[in-house]
C-alpha positions in Angstrom: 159.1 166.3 97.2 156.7 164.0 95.1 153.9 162.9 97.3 152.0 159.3 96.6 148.2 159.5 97.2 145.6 157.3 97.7 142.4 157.0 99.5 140.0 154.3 100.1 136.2 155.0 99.5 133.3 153.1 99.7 131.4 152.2 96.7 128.4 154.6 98.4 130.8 157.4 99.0 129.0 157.4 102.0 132.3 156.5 104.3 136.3 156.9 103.8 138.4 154.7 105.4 141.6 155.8 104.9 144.1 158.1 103.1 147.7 158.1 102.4 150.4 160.7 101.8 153.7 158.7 100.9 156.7 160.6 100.3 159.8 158.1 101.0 158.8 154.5 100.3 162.3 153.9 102.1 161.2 154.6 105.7 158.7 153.7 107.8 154.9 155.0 107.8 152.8 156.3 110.6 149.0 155.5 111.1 147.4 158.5 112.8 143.5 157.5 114.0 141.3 160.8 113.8 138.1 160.8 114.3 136.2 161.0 110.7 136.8 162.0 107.0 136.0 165.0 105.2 134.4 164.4 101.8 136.9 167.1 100.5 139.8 165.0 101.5 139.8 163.0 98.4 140.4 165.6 96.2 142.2 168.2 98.4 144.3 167.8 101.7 142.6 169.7 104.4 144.2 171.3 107.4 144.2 167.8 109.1 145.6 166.1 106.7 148.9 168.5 106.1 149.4 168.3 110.1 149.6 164.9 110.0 152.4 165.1 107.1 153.9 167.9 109.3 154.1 165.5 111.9 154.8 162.2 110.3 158.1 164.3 108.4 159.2 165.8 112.0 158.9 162.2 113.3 161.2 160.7 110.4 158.8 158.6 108.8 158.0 158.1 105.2 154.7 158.6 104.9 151.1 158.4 106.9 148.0 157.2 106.3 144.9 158.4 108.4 142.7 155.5 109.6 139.2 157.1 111.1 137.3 155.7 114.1 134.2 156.7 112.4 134.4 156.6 108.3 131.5 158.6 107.5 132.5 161.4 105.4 131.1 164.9 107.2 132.6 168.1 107.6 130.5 168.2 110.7 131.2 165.3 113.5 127.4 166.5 114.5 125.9 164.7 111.7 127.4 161.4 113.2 123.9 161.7 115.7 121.4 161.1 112.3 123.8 158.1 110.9 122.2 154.5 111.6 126.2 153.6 111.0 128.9 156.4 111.4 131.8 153.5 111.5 131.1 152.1 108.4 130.7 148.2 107.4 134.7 147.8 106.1 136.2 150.7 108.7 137.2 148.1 111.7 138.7 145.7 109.1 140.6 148.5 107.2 142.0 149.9 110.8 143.4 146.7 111.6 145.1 146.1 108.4 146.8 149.2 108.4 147.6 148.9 112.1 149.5 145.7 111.2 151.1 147.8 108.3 152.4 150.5 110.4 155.5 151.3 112.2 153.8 153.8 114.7 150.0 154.2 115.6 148.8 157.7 117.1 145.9 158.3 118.4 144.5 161.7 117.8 140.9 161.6 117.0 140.1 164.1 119.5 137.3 165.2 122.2 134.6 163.3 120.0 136.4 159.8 120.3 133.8 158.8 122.9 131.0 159.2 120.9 129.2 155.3 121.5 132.2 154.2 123.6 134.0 154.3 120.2 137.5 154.9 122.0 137.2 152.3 123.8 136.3 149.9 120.9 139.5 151.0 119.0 142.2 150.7 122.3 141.0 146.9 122.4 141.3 146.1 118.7 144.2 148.5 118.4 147.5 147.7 121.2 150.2 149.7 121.0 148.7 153.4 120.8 150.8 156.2 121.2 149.5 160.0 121.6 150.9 163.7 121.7 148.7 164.7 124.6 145.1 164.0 126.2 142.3 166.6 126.3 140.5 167.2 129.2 137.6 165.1 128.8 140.8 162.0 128.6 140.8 161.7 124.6 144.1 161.8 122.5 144.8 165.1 121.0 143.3 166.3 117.9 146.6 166.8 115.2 145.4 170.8 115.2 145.7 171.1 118.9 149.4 168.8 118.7 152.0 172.4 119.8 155.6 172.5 118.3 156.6 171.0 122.1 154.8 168.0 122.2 156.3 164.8 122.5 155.0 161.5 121.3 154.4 159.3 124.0 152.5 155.7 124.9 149.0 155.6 125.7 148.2 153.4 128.9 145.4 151.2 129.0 144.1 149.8 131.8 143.0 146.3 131.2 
């Protein structure tokens, strides 16, 4: 199976805010919001990255792209406390155009989500959110922590 890739980088390299896998332009795609970007992601598709294929396949769609709630590339969501900006200038713009792009937006950015009410920013600009579990601390599932029994399913928002 041939696989389209792409990523979008800022021109600091600084922040990513997206990537795609596309692998049938014939169906539908899948926007899966995790929480940040690995600067290795570009070039290699981390553990992430092939859930999130593994997923968006077992689902029927085409192809996914990975939106982040905060598009500062680290390997370690610890760093985000020593960023004046961990979203990133273009991230809420590029969210929403891909949101309006996609079939089916999951949520799955994990127990970190909360970091400066960030979860709560992306479920206002973002309706529609769907999930394949919530952690204990009440954030969508993580795609590593998503078991071979879980079921996609709507996120409720209180408004």
């Amino acid at each position: 199976m041939k696989i389209q890739k792409g990523a979008i980088i800022s021109k600091c390299k600084n922040y990513q805010y997206a990537l795609w896998r596309i692998w049938d332009t014939q169906k539908p795609l899948a926007l899966f919001l995790t929480l940040n970007p690995s600067p290795s992601e570009e070039n290699e598709d981390s553990a992430t990255v092939l859930k999130c294929v593994e997923l968006g396949n077992k689902l029927g769609f085409g192809g996914i792209v990975l939106g982040y709630i905060f598009g500062y590339r680290t390997d370690d969501p610890n760093d985000f406390i020593n960023v004046t900006d961990p979203v990133g200038p273009e991230n809420d713009a590029c969210l929403e155009r891909f949101a309006a792009q996609a079939h089916t937006i999951i949520a799955a950015w994990g127990i970190r989500g909360s970091y400066k009410e960030r979860h709560d920013a992306i479920m206002r600009k973002i309706p529609d959110l769907h999930c394949f579990g919530i952690t204990e601390n009440g954030q969508p599932i993580h795609p590593l922590g998503v078991t071979d029994e879980a079921e996609l399913k709507p996120i409720r928002v209180e408004k």
